[in-house]
C-alpha positions as a Markdown table, in Angstrom:
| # | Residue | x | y | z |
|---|---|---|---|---|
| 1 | Unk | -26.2 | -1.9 | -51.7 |
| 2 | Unk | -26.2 | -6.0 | -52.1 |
| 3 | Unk | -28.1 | -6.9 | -55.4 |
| 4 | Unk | -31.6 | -8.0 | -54.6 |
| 5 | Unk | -33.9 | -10.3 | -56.1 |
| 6 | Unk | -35.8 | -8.1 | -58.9 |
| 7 | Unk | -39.4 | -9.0 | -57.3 |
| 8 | Unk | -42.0 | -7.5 | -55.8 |
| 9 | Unk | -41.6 | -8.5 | -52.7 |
| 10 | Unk | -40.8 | -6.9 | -49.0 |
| 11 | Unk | -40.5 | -7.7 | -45.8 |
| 12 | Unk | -43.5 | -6.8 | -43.6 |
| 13 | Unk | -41.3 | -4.0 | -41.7 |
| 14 | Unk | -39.6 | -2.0 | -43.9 |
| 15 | Unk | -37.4 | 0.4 | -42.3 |
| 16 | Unk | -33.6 | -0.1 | -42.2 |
| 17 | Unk | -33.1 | -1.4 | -39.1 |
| 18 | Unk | -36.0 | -4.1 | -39.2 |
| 19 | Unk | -34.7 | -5.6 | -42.3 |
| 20 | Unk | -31.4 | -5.7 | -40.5 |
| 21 | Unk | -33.5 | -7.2 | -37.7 |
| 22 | Unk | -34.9 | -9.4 | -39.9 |
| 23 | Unk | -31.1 | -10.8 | -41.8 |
| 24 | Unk | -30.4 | -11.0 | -38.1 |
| 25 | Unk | -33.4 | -13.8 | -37.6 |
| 26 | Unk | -32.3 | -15.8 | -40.6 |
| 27 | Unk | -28.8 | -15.5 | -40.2 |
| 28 | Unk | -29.7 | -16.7 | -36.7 |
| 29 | Unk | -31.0 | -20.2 | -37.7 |
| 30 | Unk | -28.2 | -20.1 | -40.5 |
| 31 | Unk | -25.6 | -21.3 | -37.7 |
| 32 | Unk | -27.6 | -21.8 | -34.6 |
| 33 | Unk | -27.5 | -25.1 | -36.8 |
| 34 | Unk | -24.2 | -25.4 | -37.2 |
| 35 | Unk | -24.0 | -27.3 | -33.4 |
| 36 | Unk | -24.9 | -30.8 | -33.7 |
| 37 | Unk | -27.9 | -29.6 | -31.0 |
| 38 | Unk | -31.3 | -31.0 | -30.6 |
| 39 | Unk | -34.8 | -30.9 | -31.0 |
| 40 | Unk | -38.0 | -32.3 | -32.2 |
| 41 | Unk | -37.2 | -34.3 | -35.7 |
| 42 | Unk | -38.7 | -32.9 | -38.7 |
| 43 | Unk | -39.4 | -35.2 | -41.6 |
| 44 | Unk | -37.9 | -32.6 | -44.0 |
| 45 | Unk | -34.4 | -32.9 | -42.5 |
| 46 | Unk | -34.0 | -36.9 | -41.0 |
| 47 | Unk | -30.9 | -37.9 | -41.4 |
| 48 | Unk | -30.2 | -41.4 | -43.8 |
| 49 | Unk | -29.1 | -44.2 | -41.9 |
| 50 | Unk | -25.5 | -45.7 | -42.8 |
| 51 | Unk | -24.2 | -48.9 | -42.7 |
| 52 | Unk | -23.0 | -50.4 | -39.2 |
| 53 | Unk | -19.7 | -51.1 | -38.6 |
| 54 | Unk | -17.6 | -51.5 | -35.5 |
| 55 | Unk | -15.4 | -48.8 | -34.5 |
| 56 | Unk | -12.0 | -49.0 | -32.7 |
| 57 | Unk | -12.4 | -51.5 | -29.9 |
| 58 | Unk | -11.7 | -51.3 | -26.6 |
| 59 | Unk | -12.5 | -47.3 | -26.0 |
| 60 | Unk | -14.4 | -46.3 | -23.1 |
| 61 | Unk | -18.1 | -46.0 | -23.6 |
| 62 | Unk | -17.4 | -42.7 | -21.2 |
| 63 | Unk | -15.0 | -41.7 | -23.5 |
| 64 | Unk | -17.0 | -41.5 | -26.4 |
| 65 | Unk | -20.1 | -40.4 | -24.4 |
| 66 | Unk | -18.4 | -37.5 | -23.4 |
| 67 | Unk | -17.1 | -36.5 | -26.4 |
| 68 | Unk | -20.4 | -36.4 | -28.3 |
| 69 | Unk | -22.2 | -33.8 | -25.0 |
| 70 | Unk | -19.0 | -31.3 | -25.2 |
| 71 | Unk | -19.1 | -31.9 | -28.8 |
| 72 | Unk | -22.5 | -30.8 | -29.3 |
| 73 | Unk | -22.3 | -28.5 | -26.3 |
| 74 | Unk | -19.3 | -26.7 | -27.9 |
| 75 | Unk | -21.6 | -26.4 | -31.2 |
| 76 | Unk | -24.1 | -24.3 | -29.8 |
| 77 | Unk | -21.6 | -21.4 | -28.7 |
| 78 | Unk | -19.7 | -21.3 | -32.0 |
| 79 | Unk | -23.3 | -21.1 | -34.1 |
| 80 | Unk | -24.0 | -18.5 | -31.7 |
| 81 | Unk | -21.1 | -17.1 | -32.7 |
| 82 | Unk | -21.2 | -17.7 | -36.6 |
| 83 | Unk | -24.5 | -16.2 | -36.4 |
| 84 | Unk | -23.4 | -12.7 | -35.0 |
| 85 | Unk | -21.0 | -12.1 | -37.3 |
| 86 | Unk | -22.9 | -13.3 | -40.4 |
| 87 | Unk | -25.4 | -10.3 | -39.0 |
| 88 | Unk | -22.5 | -8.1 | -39.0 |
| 89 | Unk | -21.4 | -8.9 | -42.5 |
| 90 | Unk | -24.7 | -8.6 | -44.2 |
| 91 | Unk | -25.1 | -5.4 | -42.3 |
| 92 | Unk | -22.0 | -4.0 | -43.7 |
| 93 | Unk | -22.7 | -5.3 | -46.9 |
| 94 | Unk | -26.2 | -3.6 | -47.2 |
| 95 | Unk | -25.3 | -0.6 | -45.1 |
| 96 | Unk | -21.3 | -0.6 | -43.6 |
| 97 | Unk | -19.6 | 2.5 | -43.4 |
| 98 | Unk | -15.6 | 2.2 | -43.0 |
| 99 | Unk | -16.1 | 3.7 | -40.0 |
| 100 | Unk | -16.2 | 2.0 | -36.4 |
| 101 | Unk | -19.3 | 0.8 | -35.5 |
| 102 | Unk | -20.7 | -0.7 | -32.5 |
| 103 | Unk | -22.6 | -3.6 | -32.8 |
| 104 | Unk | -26.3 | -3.4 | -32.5 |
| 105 | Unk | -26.4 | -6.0 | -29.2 |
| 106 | Unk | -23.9 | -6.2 | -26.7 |
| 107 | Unk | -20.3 | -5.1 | -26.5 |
| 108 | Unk | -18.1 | -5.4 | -29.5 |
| 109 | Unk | -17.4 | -3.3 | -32.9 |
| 110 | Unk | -16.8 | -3.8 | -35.9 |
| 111 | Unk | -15.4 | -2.1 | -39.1 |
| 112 | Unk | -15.5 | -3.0 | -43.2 |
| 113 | Unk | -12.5 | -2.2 | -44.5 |
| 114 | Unk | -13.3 | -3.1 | -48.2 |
| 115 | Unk | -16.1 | -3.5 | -50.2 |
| 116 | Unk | -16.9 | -3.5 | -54.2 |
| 117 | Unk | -19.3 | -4.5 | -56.9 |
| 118 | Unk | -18.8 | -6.7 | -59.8 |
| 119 | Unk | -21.4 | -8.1 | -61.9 |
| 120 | Unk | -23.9 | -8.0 | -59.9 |
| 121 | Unk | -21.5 | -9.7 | -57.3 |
| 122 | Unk | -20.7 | -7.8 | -53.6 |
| 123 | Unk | -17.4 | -8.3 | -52.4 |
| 124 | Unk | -16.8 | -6.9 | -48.8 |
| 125 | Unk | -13.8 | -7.2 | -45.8 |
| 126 | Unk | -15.1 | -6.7 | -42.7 |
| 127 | Unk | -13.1 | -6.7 | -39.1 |
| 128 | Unk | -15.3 | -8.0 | -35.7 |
| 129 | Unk | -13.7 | -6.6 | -32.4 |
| 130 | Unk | -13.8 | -7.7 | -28.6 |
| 131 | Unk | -14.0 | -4.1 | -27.7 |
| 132 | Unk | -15.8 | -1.0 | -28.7 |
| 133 | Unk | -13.1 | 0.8 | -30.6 |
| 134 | Unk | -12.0 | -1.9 | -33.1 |
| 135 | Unk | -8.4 | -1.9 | -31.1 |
| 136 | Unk | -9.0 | -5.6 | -30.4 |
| 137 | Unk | -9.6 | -7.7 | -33.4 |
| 138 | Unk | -11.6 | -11.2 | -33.0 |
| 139 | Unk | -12.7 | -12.2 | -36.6 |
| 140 | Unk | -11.4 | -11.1 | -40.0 |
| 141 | Unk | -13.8 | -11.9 | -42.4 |
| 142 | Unk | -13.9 | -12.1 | -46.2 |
| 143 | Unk | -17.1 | -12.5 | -47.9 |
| 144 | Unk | -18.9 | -12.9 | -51.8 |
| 145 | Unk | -23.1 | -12.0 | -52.0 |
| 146 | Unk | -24.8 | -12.8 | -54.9 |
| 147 | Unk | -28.4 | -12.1 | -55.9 |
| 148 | Unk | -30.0 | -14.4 | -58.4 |
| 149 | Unk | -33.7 | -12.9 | -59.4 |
| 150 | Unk | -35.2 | -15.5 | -60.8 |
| 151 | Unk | -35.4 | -18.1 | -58.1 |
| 152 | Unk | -35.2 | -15.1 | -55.6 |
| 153 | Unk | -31.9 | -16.3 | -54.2 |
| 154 | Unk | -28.6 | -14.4 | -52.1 |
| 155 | Unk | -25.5 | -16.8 | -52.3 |
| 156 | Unk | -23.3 | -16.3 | -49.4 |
| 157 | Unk | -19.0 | -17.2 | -49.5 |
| 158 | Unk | -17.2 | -16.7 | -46.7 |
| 159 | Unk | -13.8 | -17.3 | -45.3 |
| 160 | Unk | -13.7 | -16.1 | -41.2 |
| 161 | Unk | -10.4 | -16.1 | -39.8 |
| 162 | Unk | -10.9 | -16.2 | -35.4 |
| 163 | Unk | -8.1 | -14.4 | -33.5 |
| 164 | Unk | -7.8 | -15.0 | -29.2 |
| 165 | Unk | -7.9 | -12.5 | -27.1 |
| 166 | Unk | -4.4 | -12.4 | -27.4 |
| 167 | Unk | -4.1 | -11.8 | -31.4 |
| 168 | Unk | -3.0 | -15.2 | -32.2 |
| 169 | Unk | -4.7 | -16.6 | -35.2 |
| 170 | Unk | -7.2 | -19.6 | -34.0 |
| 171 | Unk | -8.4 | -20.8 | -37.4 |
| 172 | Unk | -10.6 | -20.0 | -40.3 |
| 173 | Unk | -13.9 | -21.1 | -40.9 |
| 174 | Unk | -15.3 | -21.6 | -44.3 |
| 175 | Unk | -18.8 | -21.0 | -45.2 |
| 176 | Unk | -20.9 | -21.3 | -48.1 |
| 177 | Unk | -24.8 | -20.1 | -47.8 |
| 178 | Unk | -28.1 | -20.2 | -49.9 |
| 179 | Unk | -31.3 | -17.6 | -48.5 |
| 180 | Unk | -34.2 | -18.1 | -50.5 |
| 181 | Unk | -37.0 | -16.2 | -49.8 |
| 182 | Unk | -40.3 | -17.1 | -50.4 |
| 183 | Unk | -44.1 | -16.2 | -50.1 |
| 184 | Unk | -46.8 | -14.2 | -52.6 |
| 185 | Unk | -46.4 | -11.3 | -54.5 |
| 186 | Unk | -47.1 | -8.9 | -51.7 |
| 187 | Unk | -44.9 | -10.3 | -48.6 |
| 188 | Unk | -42.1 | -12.4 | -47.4 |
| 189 | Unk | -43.9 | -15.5 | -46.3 |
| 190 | Unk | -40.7 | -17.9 | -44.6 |
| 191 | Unk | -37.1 | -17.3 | -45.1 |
| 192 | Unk | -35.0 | -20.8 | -46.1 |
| 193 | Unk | -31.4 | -21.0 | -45.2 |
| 194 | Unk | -28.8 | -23.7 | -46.6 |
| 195 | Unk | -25.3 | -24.1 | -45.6 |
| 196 | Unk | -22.3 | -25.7 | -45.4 |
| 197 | Unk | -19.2 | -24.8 | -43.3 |
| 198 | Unk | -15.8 | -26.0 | -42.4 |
| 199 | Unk | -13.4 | -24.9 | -39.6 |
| 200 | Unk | -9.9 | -25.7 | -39.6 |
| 201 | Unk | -7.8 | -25.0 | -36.2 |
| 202 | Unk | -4.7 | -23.4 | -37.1 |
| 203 | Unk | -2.5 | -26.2 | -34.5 |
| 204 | Unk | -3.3 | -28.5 | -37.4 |
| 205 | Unk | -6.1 | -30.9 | -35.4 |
| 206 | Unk | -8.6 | -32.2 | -38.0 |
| 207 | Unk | -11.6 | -30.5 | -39.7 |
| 208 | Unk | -14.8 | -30.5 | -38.2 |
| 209 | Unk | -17.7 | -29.9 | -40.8 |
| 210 | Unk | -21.0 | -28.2 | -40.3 |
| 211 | Unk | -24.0 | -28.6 | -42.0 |
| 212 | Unk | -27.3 | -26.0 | -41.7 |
| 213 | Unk | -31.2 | -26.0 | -42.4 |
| 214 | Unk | -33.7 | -23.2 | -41.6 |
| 215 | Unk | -37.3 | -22.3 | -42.7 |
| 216 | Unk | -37.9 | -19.2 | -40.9 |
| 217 | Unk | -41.7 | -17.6 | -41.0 |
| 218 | Unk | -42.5 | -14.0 | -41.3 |
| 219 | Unk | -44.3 | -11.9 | -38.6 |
| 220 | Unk | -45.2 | -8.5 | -38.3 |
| 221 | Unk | -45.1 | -8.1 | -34.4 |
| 222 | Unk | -42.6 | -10.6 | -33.2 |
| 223 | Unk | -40.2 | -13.2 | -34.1 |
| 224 | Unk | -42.2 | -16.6 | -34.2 |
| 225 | Unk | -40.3 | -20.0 | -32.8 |
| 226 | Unk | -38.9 | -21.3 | -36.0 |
| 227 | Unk | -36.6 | -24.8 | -36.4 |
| 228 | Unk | -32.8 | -25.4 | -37.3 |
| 229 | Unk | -31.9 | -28.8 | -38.8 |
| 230 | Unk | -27.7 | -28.8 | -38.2 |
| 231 | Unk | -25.2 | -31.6 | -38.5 |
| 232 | Unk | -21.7 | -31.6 | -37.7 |
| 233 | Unk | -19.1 | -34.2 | -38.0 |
| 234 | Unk | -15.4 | -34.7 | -36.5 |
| 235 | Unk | -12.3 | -36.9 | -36.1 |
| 236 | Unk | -10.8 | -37.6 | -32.8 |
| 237 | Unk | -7.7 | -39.2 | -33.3 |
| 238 | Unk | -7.0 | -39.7 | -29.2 |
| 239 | Unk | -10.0 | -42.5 | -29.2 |
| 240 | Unk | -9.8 | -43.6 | -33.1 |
| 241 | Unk | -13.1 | -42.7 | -33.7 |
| 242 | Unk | -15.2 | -39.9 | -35.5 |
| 243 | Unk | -18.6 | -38.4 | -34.1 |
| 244 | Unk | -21.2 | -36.8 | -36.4 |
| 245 | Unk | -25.1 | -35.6 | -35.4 |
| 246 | Unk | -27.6 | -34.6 | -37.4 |
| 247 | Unk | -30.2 | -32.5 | -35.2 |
| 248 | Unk | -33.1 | -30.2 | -35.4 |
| 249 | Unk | -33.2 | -27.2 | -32.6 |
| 250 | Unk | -36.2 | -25.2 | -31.9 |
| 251 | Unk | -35.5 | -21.5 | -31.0 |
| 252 | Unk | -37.8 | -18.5 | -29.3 |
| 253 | Unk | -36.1 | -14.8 | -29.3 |
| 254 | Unk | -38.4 | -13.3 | -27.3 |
| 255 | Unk | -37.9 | -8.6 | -27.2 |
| 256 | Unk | -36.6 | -7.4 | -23.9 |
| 257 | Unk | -38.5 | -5.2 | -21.7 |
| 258 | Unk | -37.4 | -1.6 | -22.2 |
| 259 | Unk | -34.8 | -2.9 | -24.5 |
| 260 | Unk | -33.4 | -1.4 | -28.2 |
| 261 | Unk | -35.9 | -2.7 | -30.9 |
| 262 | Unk | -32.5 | -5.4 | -31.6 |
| 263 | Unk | -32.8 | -6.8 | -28.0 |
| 264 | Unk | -33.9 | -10.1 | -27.7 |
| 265 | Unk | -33.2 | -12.9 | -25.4 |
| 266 | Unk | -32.8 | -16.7 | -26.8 |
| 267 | Unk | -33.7 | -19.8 | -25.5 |
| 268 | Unk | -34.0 | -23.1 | -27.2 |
| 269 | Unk | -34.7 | -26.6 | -26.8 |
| 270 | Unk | -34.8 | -29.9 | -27.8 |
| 271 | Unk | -34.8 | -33.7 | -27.3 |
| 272 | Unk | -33.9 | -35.5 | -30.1 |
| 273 | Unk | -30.9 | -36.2 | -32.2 |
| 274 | Unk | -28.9 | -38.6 | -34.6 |
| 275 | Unk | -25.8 | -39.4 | -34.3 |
| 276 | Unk | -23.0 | -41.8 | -34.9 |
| 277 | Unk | -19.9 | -43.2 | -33.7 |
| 278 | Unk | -17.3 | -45.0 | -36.6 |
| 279 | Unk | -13.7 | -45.2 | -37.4 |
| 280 | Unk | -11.7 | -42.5 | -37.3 |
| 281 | Unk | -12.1 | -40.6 | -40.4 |
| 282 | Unk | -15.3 | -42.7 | -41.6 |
| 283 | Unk | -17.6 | -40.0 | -40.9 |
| 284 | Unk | -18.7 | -36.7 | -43.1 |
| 285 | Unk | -21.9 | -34.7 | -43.2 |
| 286 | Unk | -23.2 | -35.6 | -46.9 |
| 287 | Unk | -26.2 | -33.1 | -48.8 |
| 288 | Unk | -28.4 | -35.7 | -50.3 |
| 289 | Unk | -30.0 | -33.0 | -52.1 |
| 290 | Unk | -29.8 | -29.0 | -51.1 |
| 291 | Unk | -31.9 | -28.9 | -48.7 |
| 292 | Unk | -31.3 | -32.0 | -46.2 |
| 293 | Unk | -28.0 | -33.4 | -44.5 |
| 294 | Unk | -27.1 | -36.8 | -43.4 |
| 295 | Unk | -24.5 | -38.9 | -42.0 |
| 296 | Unk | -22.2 | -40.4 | -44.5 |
| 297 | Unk | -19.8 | -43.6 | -44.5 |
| 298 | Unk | -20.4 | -46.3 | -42.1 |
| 299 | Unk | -21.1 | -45.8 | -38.5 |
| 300 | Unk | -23.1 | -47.4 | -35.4 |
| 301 | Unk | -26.0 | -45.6 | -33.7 |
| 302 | Unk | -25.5 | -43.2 | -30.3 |
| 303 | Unk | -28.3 | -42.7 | -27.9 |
| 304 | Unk | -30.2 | -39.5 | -28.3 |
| 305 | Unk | -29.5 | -36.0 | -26.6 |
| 306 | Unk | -31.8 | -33.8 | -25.1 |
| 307 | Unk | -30.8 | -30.0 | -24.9 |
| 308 | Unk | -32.1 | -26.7 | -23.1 |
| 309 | Unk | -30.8 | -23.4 | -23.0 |
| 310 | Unk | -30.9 | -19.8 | -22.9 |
| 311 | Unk | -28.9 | -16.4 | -23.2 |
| 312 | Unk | -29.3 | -13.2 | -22.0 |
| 313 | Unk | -29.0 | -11.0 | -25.3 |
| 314 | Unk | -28.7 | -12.3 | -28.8 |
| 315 | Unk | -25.4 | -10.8 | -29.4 |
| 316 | Unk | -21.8 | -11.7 | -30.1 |
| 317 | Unk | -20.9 | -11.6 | -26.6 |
| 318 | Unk | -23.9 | -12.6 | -24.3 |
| 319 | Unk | -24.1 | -11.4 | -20.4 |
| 320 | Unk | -25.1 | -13.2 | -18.0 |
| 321 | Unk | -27.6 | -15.0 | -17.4 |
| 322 | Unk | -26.3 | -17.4 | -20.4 |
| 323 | Unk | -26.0 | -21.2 | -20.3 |
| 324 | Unk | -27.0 | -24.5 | -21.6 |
| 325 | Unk | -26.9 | -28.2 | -21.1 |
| 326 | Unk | -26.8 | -31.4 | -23.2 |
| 327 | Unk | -28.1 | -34.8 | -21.6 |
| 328 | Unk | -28.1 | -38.2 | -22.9 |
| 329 | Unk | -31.6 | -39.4 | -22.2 |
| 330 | Unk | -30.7 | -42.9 | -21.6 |
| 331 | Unk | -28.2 | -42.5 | -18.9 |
| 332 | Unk | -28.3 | -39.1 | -17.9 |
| 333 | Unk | -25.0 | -37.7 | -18.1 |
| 334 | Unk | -25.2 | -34.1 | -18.5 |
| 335 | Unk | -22.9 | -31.8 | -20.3 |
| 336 | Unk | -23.6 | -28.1 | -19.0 |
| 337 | Unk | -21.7 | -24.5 | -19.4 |
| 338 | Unk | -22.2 | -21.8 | -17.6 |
| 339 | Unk | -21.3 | -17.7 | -18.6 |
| 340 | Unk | -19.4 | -16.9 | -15.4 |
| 341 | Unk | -18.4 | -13.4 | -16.9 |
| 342 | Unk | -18.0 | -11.6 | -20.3 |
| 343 | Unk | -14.4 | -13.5 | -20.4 |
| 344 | Unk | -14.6 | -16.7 | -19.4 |
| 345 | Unk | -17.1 | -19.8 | -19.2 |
| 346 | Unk | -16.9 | -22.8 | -17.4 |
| 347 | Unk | -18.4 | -26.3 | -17.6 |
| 348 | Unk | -18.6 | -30.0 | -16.7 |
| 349 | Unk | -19.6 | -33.0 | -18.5 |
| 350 | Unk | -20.9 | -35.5 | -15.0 |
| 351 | Unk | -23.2 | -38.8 | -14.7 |
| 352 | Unk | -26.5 | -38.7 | -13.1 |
| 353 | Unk | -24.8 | -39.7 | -10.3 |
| 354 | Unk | -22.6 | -36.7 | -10.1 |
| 355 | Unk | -19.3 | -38.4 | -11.2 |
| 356 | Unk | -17.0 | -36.0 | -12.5 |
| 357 | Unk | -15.8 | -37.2 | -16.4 |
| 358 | Unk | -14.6 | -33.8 | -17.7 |
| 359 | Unk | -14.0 | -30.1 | -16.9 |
| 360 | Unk | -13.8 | -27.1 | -19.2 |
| 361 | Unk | -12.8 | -23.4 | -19.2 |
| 362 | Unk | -13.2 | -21.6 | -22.5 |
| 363 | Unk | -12.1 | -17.5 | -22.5 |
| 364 | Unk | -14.0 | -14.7 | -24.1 |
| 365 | Unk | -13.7 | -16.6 | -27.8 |
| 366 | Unk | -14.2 | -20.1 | -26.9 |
| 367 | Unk | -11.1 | -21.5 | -26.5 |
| 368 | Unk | -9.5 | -23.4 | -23.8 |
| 369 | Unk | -8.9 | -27.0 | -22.6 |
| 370 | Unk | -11.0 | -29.9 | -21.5 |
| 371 | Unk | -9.7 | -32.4 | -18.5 |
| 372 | Unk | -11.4 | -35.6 | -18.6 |
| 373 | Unk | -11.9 | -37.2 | -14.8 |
| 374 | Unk | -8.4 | -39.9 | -16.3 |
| 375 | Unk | -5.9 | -36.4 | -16.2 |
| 376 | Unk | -5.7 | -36.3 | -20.0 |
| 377 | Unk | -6.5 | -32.8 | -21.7 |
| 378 | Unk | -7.1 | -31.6 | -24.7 |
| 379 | Unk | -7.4 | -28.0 | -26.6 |
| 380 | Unk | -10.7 | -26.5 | -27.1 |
| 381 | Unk | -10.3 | -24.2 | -30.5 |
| 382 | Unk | -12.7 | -21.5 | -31.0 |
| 383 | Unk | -15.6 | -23.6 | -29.4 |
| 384 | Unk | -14.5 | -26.9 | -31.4 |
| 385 | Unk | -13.2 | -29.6 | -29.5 |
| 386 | Unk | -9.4 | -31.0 | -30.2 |
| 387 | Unk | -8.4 | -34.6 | -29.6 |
């Protein structure tokens, strides 16, 4: 069992699987975050402001437009996907058998192949697989839990690497997670979730860094709305500029009808953000203390996005109905993807007017390529864009 904090607390439902249900709502707004998405602002979690500075001239508004929708479009499918299997690896780590498993929404498996204790100090290996029968691997990851008692805190380490459909190595993402939890003597009152995340492609394109915030209250019937605070921040060498937001996002799971007591669907919404435009390389997420993110070096202002959303089943691999949009609310250019099967997802990034300026197709782990409306393309990497 993972080391818990030695105090006389407990979550309102006790049984096994609705404390797993419940590390499956935190771990939810621990990289639903990760996306630059949107939502109301929270005072807890603004975002500094940074010098101006001009960036590269003579880039197409469009351009860079663009870029920031399928950017933060992009975000919201790989938190999705963070989240699922950080569920899967604090489910093996408080219960996984070396055995394969299915996973508890959805299709997929999964399988821990190690797992010790040191000091106080989990260490566990566990595979995530496309299919039911852990033949197909997706995401080998490698992860550290510690408990500290006295401040009632689990410290998460993890290193993910993504494998395509295929089996060719995508990239590894690096995490590192705080989970306090909090409330009186008797219960779990709200559930706080701090992160910080890197994923590097293995092509070589830059880093993109992740930043997550989540305050997550307790309930003893139903999961109530709770708010992410996320940031992400990322080079694109093809215009000379970086992009970073920093964005709350508002999320309702809400049980399915004559669904498993893990079924849930998910929608979320939003309709503000901050972001930034600078130099290539000029922007990073910063942590001016461990609970907030901003946006660091010097950068010039972006209009606000507004997103919506929903899928299906919170799982690894949603059906059907699943889909989402991001819209600048100035101009109203629109960034929208759509779950056209378990395997593939299309979407298009077009002005109010119904100009075409990109299209994308992403397969069953998010990665693909992006034409913009010029003819260029560029890589889509396990849901982070490349260029």
């Amino acid at each position: 069992m993972v080391p818990r904090p030695a105090v006389p607390r407990r979550l309102s439902r006790p049984e096994p699987r609705h404390r797993l249900r419940a590390a499956a709502t935190f771990l939810l707004c621990a990289l639903a975050a990760a996306c630059g998405t949107t939502s109301a602002s929270s005072p807890s979690r603004k975002a500094t402001a940074s010098p101006t500075a001009t960036a590269t001239p003579g880039v197409a508004a469009s351009a860079v437009e663009a870029r920031l929708l399928v950017q933060q479009a992009l975000g919201i499918g790989l938190a999705s996907n963070v989240v699922q299997s950080q569920v899967t690896v604090l489910s093996a780590a408080l219960l996984g058998s070396t055995s394969c498993s299915a996973l508890e929404a959805g299709t997929g498996s999964s399988k821990v192949l190690q797992k010790s204790t040191t000091g106080g100090v989990v260490t566990v290996s566990v595979d995530v697989y496309y299919d039911g029968s852990c033949a197909q691997p997706y995401i080998e990851a490698a992860a550290q839990l510690t408990a500290t008692a006295a401040t009632s805190t689990i410290s998460i380490t993890e290193t993910a690497t993504y494998l395509g459909p295929g089996g060719a190595t995508l990239g590894a993402l690096h995490l590192s997670e705080s989970v306090i939890l909090a409330g009186v003597s008797t219960a779990i009152e709200t559930t706080t979730v701090d992160g910080t995340g890197t994923f590097n492609a293995q092509d070589g394109a830059p880093a993109v860094s992740l930043g997550l915030e989540c305050v997550i209250p307790a309930s003893s019937d139903q999961i109530a709305p709770f708010v992410c605070g996320g940031a992400v921040a990322q080079p694109f060498p093809a215009l000379g500029l970086s992009l970073a937001s920093v964005a709350p996002l508002t999320i309702t799971l809400t049980p399915i009808a004559g669904g498993g007591e893990d079924d849930y669907s998910v929608a979320f919404t939003g309709t503000q953000s901050t972001s930034e435009k600078g130099a290539l390389g000029a922007l990073s997420i910063t942590t001016p203390t461990s609970t907030t993110f901003a946006i660091g070096g010097q950068g010039t202002a972006m209009p606000d996005n507004a997103t919506s959303g929903h899928a299906a089943l919170f799982a690894l691999f949603s059906p059907a109905p699943t889909g989402w949009t991001v819209t600048d609310s100035t101009d109203g250019t629109v960034c929208s993807l759509t779950l056209g099967s378990t395997t593939q997802l299309t979407g298009t990034v077009a002005t109010a007017a119904g100009a075409s300026l990109a299209q994308l197709t992403l397969d069953q782990s998010g990665s693909g390529t992006i034409t913009y409306a010029g003819g260029s393309s560029s890589p889509i990497t396990n849901w982070t864009l490349g260029g």
